[in-house]
C-alpha positions as CSV (number, residue, x, y, z in Angstrom):
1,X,12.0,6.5,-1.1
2,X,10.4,4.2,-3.7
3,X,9.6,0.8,-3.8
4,X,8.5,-2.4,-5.9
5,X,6.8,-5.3,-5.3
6,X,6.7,-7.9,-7.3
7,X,3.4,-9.6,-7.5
8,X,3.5,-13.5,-6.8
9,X,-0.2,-13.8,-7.2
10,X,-2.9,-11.4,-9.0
11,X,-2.9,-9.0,-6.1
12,X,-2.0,-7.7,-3.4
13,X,-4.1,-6.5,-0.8
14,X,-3.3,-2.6,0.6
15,X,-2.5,-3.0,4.4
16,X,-0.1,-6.1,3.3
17,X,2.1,-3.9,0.6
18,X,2.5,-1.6,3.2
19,X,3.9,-4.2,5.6
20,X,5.8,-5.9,2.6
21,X,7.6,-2.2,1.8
22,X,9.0,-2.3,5.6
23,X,6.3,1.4,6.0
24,X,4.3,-0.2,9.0
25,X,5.3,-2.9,11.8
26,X,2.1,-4.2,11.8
27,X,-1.2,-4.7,10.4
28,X,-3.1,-2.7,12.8
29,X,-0.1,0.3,11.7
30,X,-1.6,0.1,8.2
31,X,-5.2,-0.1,9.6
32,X,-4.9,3.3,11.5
33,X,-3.0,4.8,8.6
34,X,-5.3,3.4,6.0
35,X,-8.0,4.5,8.0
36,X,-6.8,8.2,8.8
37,X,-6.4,8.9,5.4
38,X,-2.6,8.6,5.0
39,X,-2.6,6.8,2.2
40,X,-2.8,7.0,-1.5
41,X,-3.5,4.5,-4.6
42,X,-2.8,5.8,-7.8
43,X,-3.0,9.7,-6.6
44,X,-6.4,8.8,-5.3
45,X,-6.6,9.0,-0.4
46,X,-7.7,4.9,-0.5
47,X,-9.7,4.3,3.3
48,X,-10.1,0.4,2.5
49,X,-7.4,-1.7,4.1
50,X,-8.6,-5.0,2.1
51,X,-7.8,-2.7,-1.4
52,X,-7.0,-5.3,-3.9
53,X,-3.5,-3.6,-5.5
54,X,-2.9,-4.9,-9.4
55,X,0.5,-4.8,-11.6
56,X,0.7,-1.2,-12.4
57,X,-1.0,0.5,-9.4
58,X,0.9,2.5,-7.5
59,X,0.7,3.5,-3.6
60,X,2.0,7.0,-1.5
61,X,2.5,7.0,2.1
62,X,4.5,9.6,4.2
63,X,6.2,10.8,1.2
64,X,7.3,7.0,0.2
65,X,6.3,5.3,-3.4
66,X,5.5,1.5,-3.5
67,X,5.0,0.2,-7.5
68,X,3.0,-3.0,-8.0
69,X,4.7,-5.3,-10.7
């Protein structure tokens, strides 16, 4: 399933998109996943939950997409 989010500032920080997509209940959710190695920015396995995410990036996670705008 893909996503967007729509930026309202310059970024947005990895752990919150994933919260903001509805992919994780919680923060600590996108800590553990982050930190297993779940998750990918821009085709790349990201470990950093504080990730600053730009227009244009774009995020995998359990076979979802989330674009950054």
């Amino acid at each position: 399933m893909d996503h967007v989010i729509d930026l309202r500032d310059d970024y947005i920080k990895l752990g919150q998109a994933l919260k903001a997509a509805g992919l994780v209940e919680s923060g600590v959710d996108a800590k553990f996943a982050i930190v297993d190695g779940l998750v990918k920015v821009n085709g790349v396995v990201e470990i950093q939950r504080g990730k600053k995410l730009y227009s244009g990036d774009k995020v995998e996670f359990e076979g979802n997409n989330i674009e950054i705008r």
